[in-house]
N, C-alpha and C positions, 0 to 999 in steps of 0.2 A: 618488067622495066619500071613499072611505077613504083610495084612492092622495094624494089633496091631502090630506087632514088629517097621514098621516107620511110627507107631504115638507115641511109643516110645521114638524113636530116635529122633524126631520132638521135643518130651514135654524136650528134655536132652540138645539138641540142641538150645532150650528157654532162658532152666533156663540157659543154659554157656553165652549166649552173654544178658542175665539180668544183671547176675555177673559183668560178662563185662561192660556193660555200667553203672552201679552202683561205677564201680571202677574209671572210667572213670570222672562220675560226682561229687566224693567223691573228686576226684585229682585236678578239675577243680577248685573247690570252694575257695574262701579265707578262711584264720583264724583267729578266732575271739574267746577267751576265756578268762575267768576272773579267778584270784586265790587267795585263802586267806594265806598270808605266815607269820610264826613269824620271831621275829626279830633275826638277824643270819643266816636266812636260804640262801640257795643257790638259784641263778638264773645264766642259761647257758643258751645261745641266738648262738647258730652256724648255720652260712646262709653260703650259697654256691655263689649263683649267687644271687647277690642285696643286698641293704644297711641295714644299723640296726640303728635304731633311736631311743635312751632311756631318758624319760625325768620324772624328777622330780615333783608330784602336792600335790595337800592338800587332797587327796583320802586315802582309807584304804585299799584300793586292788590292785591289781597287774591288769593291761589288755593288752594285747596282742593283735596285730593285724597284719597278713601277707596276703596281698596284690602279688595278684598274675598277672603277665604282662607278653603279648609276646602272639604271635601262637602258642609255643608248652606250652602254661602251664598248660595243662591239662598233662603233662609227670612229671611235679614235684611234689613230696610229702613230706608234711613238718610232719614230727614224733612227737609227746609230752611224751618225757618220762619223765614228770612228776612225782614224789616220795612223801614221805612224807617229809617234809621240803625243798623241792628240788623242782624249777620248772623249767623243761628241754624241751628248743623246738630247735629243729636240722632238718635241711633242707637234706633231701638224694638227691644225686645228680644223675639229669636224661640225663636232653637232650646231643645232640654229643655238644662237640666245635662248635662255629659259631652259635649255636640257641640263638633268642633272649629273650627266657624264662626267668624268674626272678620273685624273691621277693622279696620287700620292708618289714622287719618288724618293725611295731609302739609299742616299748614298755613303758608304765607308769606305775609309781612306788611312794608309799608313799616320797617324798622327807627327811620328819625327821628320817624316820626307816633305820636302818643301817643294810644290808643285803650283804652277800658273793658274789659279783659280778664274780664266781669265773672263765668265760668266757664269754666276749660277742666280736664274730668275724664274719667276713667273710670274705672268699675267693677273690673274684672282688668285692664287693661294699666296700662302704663306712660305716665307724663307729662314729657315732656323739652321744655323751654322755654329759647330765647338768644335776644338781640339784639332784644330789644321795649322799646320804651318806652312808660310808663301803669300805670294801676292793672291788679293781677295778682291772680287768686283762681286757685290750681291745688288741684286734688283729685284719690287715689285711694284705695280701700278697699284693693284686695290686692294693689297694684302701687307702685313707687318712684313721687317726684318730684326731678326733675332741675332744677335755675336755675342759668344765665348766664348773665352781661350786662342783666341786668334794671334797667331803668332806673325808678323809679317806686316809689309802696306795694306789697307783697307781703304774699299771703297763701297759705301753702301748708301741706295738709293730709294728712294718711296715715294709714289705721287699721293695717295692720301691714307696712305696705313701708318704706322708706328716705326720706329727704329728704335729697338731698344740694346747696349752694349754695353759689356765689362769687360773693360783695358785693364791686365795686371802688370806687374812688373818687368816684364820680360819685351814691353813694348817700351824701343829702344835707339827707333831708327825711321828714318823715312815720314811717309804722309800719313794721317788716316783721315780718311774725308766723310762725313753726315750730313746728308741734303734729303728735305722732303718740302714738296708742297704745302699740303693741307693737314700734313699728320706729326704726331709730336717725337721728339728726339731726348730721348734719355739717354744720359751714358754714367755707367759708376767708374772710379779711377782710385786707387792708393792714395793715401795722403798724400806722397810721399811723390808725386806723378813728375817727372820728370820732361814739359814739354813747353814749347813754345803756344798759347791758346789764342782761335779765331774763332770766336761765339758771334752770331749775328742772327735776328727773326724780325720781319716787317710789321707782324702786324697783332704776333704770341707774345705769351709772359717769357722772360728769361730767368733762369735762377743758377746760381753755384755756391757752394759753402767753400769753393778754393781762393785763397784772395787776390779777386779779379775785383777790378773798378768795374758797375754795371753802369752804359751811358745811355741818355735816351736823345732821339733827334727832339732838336729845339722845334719842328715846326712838323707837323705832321707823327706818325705811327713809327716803330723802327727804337730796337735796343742793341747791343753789341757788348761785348765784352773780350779784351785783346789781353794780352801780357806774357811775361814768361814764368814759368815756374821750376825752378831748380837750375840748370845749365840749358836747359831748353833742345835735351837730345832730339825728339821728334817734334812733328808738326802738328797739329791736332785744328780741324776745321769742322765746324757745326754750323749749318743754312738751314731755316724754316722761315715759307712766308707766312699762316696763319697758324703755324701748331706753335708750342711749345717747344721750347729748351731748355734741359737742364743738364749739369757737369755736378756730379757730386760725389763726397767719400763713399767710400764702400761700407 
């Protein structure tokens, strides 16, 4: 009786650290899926630790790839809460501060299909985005954002990285919006830039070689530069409170 009770405990005590290392090896693996989405549908890319790469081709699918790096990357686990019309990958955040764990994710996307970009961030990496078309929401706290070829509304956000963007010709319509805290906002545009301009920074340099009046506040920190340029088809809005601004040709 005793013999069967821990050979019991034995066979319970298998199946736990099977589980265990199943979960282990499940955490440890890259991600790699493909997805068929209509046109409209939503794609949300939220990383935690590591960059987000989104680039435009002549494919009809959507392919995903997260790339996993570091000693503890078998502690991170990347979610698909994938929907219907919706394709959702979100990174849960594991290791302490100080681990060098991370993911890289590669995403491609039909470049002519205009889809709801309606997040794509991370936390510390980097956001570099071409050759999409659709509404764009990019965010990072302590890492750049990177645009071209963005066909569509943009919205792109930085608490103290970079925002760096080239608006070509084809931007025609709607908003595009640039806000960062502490980090600096470039963007190149055509001579030729067809938009209504809201330039403002509290405390950075501003500059433009477009001819924009540059004004400075009479009392205290604070520059701006407003006007239209051409028929003024789209909106074009740039906030920094200590980086830099600038709007210039290409």
């Amino acid at each position: 009786m005793h013999y069967r009770g821990n050979a019991k405990m034995t066979r319970i005590c298998l199946v736990g650290l099977g589980i265990v290392l199943s979960l282990q090896l499940a955490f440890a693996k890259d991600f790699h899926k493909k997805y068929t989405l209509a046109p409209g549908g939503q794609i949300v890319i939220a990383n935690f630790l590591g960059d987000v790469r989104v680039r435009g081709s002549n494919r009809t699918d959507i392919e995903i790839i997260g790339k996993k790096k570091g000693a503890d990357r078998d502690k991170l686990e990347i979610l698909d809460n994938s929907a219907e019309n919706r394709v959702e990958i979100r990174l849960r955040p594991g290791p302490p501060e100080g681990s060098d764990a991370r993911v890289d994710f590669e995403v491609r996307v039909p470049k002519a299909v205009e889809y709801n970009y309606r997040r794509i961030s991370s936390f510390s990496g980097n956001v570099d985005i071409s050759g999409i078309t659709g509404w764009l929401r990019a965010e990072s706290i302590r890492g750049s954002v990177t645009l071209a070829d963005v066909k569509g509304l943009v919205s792109a956000t930085s608490f103290s990285g970079s925002i760096k963007a080239a608006i070509d010709n084809v931007q025609d319509r709607g908003n595009i919006r640039f806000s960062s805290i502490s980090g600096n906002i470039d963007v190149t545009a055509p001579s030729n830039l067809d938009a209504l301009i809201d330039i403002s920074c509290a405390s950075g340099m501003l500059k433009t070689d477009f001819p924009l009046q540059i004004e400075e506040l009479r009392y205290g920190p604070g520059r701006s530069a407003r006007g239209r340029l051409g028929k003024g088809k789209m909106i074009l809005h740039m906030r920094s409170v200590t980086g830099r601004v600038s709007l210039t040709h290409m």
